[in-house]
C-alpha positions as CSV (number, residue, x, y, z in Angstrom):
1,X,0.0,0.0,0.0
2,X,1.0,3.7,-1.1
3,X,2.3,6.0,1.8
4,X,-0.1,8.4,4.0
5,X,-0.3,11.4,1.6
6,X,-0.6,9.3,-1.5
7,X,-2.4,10.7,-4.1
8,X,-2.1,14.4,-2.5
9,X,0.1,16.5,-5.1
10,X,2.8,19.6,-3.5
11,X,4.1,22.5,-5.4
12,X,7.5,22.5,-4.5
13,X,9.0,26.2,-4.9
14,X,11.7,26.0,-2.4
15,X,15.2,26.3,-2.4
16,X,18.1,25.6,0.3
17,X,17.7,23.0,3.7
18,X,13.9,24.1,5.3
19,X,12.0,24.4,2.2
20,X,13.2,21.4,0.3
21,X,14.0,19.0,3.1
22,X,10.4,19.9,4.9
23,X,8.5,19.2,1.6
24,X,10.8,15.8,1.3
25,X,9.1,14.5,3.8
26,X,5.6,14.7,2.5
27,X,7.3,13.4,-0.8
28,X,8.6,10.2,1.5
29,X,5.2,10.2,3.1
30,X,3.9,9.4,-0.6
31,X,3.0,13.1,-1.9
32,X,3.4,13.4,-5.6
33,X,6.5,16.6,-4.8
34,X,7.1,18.6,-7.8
35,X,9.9,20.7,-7.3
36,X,9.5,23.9,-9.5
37,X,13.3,25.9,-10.1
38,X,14.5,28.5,-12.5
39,X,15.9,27.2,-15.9
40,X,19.4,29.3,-14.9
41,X,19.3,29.5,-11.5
42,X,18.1,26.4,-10.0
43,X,18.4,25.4,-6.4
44,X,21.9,26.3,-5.0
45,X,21.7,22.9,-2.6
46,X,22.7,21.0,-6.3
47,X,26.0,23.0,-6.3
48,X,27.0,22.9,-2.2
49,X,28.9,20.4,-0.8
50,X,30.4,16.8,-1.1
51,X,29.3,15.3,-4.7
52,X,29.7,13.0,-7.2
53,X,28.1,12.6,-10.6
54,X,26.6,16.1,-10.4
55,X,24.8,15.7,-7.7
56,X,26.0,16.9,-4.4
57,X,24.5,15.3,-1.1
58,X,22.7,18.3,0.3
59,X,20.7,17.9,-2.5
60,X,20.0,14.1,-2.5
61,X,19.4,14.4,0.9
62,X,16.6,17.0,0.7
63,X,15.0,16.1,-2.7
64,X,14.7,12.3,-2.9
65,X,11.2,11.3,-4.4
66,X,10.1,14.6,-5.9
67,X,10.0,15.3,-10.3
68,X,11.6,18.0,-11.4
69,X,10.0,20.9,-13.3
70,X,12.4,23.8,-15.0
71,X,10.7,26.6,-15.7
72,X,11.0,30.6,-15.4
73,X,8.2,32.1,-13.1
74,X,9.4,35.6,-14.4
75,X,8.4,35.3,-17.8
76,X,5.0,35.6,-18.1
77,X,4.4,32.3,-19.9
78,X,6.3,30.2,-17.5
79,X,4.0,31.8,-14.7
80,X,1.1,30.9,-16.7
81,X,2.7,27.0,-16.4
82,X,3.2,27.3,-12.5
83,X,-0.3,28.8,-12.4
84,X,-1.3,25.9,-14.1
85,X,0.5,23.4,-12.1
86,X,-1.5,25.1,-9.0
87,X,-4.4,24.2,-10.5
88,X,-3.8,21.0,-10.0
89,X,-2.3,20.8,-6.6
90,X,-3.1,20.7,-3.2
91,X,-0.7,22.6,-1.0
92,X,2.1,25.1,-2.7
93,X,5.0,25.6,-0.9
94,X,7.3,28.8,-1.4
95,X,10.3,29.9,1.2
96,X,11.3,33.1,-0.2
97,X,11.8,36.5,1.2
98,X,8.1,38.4,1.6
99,X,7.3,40.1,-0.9
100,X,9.0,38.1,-4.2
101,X,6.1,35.7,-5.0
102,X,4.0,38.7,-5.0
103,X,6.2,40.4,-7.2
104,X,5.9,37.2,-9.5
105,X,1.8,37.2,-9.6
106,X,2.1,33.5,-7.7
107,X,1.3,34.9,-4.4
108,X,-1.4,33.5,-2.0
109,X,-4.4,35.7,-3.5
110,X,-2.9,34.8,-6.8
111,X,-3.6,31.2,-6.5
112,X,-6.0,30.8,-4.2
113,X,-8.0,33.0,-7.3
114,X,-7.8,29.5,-9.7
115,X,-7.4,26.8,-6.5
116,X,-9.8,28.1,-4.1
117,X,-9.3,24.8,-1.8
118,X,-5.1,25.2,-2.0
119,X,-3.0,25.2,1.0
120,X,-0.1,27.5,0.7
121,X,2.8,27.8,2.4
122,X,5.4,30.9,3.0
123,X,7.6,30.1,4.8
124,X,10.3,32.9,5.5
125,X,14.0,33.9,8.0
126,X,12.3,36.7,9.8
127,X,8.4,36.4,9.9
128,X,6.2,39.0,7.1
129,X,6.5,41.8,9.6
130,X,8.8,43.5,11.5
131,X,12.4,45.7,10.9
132,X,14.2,42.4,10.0
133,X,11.4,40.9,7.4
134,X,13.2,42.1,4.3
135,X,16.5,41.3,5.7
136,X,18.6,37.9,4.5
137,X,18.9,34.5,6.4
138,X,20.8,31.9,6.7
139,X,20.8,29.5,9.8
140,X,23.5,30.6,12.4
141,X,22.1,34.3,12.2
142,X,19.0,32.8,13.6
143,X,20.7,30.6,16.2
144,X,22.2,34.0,16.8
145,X,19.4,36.1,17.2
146,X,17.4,33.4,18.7
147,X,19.4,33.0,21.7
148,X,19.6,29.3,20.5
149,X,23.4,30.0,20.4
150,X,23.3,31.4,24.2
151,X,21.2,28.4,25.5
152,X,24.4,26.5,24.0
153,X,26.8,27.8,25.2
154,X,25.4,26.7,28.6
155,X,25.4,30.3,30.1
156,X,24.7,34.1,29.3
157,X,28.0,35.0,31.1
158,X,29.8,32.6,28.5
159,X,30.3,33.0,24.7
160,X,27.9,31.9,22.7
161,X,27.9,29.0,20.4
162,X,26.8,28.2,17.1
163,X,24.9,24.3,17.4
164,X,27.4,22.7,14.6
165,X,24.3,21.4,12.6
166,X,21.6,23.5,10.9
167,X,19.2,23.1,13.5
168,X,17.1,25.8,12.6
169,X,16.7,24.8,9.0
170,X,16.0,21.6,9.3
171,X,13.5,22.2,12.3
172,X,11.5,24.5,10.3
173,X,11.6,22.0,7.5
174,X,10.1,19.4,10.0
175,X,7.5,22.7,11.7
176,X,6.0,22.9,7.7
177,X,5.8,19.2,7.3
178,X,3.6,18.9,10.1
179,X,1.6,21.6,9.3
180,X,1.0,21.0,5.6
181,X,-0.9,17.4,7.2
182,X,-2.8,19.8,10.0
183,X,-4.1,21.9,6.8
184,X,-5.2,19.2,5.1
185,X,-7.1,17.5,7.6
186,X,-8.8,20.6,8.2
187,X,-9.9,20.7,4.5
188,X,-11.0,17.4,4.8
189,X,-13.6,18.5,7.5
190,X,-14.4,22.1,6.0
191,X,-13.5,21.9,2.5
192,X,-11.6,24.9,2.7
193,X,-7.6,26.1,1.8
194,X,-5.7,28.3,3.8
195,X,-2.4,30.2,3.8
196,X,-0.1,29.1,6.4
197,X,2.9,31.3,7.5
198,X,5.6,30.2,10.0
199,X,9.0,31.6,9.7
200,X,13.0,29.7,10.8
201,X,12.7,32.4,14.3
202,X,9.0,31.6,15.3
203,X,10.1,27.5,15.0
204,X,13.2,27.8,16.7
205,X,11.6,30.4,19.2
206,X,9.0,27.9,20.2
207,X,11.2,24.7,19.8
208,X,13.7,26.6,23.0
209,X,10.0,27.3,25.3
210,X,9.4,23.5,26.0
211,X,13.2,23.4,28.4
212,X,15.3,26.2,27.4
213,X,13.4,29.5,28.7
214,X,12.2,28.5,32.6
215,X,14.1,31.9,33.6
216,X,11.5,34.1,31.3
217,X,8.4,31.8,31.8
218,X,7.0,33.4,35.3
219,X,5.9,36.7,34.2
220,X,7.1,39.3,37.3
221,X,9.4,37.0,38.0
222,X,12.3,36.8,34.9
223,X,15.5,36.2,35.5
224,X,17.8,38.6,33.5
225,X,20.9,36.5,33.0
226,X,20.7,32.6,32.7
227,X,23.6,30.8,34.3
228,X,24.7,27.5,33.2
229,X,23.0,24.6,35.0
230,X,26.5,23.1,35.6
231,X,29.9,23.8,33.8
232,X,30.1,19.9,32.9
233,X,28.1,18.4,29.8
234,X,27.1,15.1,30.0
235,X,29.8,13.5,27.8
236,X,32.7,12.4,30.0
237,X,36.3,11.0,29.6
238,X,37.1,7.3,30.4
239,X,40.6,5.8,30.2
240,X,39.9,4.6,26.6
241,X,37.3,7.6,24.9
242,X,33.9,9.3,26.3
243,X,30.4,8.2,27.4
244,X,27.6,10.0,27.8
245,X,25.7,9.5,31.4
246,X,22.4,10.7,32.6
247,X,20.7,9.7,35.9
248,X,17.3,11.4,36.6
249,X,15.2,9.1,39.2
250,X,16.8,8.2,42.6
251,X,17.1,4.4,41.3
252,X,19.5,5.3,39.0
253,X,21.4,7.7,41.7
254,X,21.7,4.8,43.1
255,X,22.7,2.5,40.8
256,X,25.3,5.5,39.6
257,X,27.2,5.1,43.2
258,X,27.6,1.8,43.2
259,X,28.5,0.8,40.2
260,X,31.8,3.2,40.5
261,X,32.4,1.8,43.5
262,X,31.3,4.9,45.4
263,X,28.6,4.1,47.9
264,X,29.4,7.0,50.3
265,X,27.8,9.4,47.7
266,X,24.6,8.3,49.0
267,X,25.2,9.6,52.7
268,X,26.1,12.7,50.9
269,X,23.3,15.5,52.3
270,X,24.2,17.1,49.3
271,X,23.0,14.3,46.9
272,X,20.1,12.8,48.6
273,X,17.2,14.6,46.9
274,X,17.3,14.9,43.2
275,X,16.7,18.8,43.8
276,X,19.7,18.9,46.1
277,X,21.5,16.7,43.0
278,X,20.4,19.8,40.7
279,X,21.7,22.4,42.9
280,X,25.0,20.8,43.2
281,X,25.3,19.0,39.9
282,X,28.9,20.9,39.4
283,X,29.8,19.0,42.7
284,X,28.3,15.8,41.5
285,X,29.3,15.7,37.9
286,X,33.2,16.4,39.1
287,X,32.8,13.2,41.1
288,X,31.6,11.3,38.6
289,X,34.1,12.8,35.8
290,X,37.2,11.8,38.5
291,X,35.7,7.9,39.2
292,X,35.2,7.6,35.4
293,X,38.6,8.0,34.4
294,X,39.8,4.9,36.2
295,X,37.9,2.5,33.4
296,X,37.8,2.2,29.5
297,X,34.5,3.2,27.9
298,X,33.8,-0.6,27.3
299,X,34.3,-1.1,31.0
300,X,31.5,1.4,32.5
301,X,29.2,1.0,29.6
302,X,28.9,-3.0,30.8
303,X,29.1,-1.9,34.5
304,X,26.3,1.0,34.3
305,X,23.9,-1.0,31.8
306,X,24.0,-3.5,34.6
307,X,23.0,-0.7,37.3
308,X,20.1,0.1,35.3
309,X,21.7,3.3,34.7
310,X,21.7,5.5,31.1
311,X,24.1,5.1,29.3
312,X,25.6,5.3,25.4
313,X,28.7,5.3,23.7
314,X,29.9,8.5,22.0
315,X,29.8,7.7,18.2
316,X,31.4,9.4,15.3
317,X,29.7,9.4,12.2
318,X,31.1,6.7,10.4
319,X,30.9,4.5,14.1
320,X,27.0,5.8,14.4
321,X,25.9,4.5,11.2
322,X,27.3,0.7,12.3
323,X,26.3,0.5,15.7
324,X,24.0,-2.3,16.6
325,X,21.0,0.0,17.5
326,X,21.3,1.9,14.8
327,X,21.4,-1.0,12.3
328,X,18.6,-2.6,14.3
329,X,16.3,0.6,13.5
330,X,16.8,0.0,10.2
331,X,17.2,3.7,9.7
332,X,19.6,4.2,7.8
333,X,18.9,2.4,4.3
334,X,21.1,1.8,0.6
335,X,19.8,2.5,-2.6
336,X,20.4,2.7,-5.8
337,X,20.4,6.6,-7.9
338,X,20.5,6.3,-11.3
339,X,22.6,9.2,-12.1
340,X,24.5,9.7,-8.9
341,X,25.4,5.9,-7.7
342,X,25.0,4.4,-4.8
343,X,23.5,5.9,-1.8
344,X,23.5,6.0,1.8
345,X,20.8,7.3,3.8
346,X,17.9,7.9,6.7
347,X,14.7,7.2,5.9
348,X,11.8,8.7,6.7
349,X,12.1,8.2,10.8
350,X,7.9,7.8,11.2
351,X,6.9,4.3,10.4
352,X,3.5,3.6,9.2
353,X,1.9,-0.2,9.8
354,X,-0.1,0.2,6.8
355,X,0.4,3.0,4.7
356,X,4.0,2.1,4.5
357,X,6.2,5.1,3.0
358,X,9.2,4.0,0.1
359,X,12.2,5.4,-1.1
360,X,10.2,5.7,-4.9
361,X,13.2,7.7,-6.5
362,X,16.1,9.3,-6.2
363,X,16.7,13.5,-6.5
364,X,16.0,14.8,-9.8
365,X,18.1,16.2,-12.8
366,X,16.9,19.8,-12.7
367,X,14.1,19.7,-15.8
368,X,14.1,15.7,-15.5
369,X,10.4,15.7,-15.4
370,X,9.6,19.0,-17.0
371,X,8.0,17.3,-20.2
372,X,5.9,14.7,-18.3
373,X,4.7,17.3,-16.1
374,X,3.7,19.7,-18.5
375,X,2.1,16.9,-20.4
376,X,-0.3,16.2,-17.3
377,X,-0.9,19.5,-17.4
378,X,-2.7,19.5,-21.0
379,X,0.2,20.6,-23.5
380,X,0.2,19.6,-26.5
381,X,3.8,18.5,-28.5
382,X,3.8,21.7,-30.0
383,X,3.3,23.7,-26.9
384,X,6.5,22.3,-25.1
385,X,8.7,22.8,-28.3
386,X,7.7,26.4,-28.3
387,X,8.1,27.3,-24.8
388,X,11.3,25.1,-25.2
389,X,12.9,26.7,-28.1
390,X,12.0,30.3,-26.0
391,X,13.8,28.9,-22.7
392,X,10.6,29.3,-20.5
393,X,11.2,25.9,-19.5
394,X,14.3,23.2,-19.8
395,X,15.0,19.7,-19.9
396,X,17.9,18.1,-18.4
């Protein structure tokens, strides 16, 4: 059976991480994706990054199961062919600065004027409003401005750090994804479209509310300046590499003291309460850093999994993808591109018992699909040549 948004079409007119890799998952949740970019200026993912075969893997990554359509929305004729495609769609999805798709006649109002059902999609850096709405984007400025790179750094009296993965990005990626299925459940109930906005600083904003801002959640009562929780992360040193370590419940405190040979902790006045473990966690944590040095990773890992207490290995990449656990999810999956080789990669983390998603196809040529799509869309042999032979639209 076909995945959970099989048969529902997406008009793909994104570029970059969010856009793309949010719409890639309705594409691996069985949407027919059609990715829409400019004839001589398509998406710069294709050009960042490692590669091979002309196609680089930040575009393979964010891109796998869409068709490719070539076309150029500022000639009037091409926007007559995305108009067209909207026609036929059931959520459109742009993630370019406010005020461009207006610009190009494909707005909301635009299409919602020949779809009146379509969901569409703006997704944006900034938000439509505000002094930084016109301003450019890319991910560390909003980890910046966020305070996502304060929260890592562990305290507001220490320098901030950037989070050395595009969080941001790829969270408002996953923030559109869900919504785009919340819209059209709603249209299955009312029968009616909508224009959803969310921008990279509202997801990240509200992603940091759940654990990150306690200090400005009691209004009257703020804190001004956040102090780090402890000046020890969870990963710690053993004689032989690090492991990460987290006790929570008092079971595990316990388990913690005994298994590195350190009962005495638990007479500790200090330690006996997990909110007296919280106020002195730098206390605790050096403890635990000192009595973890005396064993190899292999050591502790067999000694705490036998205490009941959590614990994990800390994995490169290359060890991550060949751990036991990992190859036991079966997330990360081989296939076969025809253009650009073999592939490694995750698949689509939800799993469905019966509307099973699939890998259907690789990332497209740009224009790989361009004829096919226009032919779906009514034109006729002679109406691709021309718009050919005028370079509205291209063909890989």
């Amino acid at each position: 059976m076909p995945g959970p948004l099989d048969g529902v079409r997406v008009v793909d007119f994104t570029t970059m991480i969010a856009g793309p890799y949010g719409t890639m998952i309705l594409a691996d949740q069985g949407a027919d994706v059609i990715k829409v970019e400019a004839p001589a200026r398509s998406d710069h993912a294709r050009r960042a990054g490692y590669g091979q075969r002309h196609f680089s893997a930040a575009f393979v990554n964010n891109n796998r199961n869409k068709r490719s359509i070539s076309v150029d929305a500022k000639n009037p004729a091409g926007r007559e062919v995305v108009v067209d495609l909207a026609r036929t769609a059931d959520v459109f999805v742009q993630n370019y600065r406010p005020g461009v798709m207006a610009r190009l006649g494909l707005d909301y109002d635009d299409l919602k004027a020949v779809k009146p059902d379509l969901i569409y999609v703006s997704m944006s850096g900034w938000g439509e409003g505000g002094p930084y709405a016109g301003k450019p984007v890319y991910d560390p400025i909003i980890q910046a401005l966020s305070g996502l790179a304060s929260v890592q750094a562990g305290s507001d009296h220490d320098r901030p750090r950037l989070i050395r993965t595009v969080l941001p990005d790829k969270l408002t990626g996953v923030t559109a994804a869900q919504a785009v299925s919340a819209a059209l459940f709603a249209r299955e109930r009312t029968g009616a479209g909508q224009h959803v906005r969310l921008s990279m600083l509202d997801s990240v904003v509200a992603f940091l509310w759940s654990t990150d801002m306690g200090s400005q959640t009691f209004v009257g009562n703020e804190t001004d300046v956040a102090r780090a929780a402890t000046f020890i992360d969870l990963i710690y040193e053993t004689a032989s590499g690090y492991i990460s370590v987290s006790v929570m419940a008092n079971d595990q405190w316990h388990g913690l003291c005994h298994a590195v040979g350190h009962p005495e902790w638990l007479d500790d006045e200090r330690f006996k309460t997990p909110a007296g473990r919280d106020r002195h966690a730098d206390e605790r944590l050096e403890l635990i850093q000192q009595a973890l040095l005396t064993k190899t990773a292999e050591e502790w890992l067999e000694l705490l999994e036998a205490a009941g207490v959590p614990c994990a290995p800390v994995l490169t990449r290359a060890e991550m993808i060949r751990h036991a656990q990992v190859e036991a999810s079966g997330i990360v999956v081989e296939t076969d591109h025809p253009h650009a080789g073999r592939l490694r990669q995750a698949r689509n983390a939800a799993r469905f018992g019966v509307t099973v998603p699939e890998i259907r196809y690789g990332a497209p040529h740009l224009g790989e699909h361009t004829l096919d799509v226009l032919g779906e869309l009514g034109y006729d042999t002679a109406q691709c040549e021309a718009l050919l032979a005028d370079g509205v639209v291209s063909i890989s």
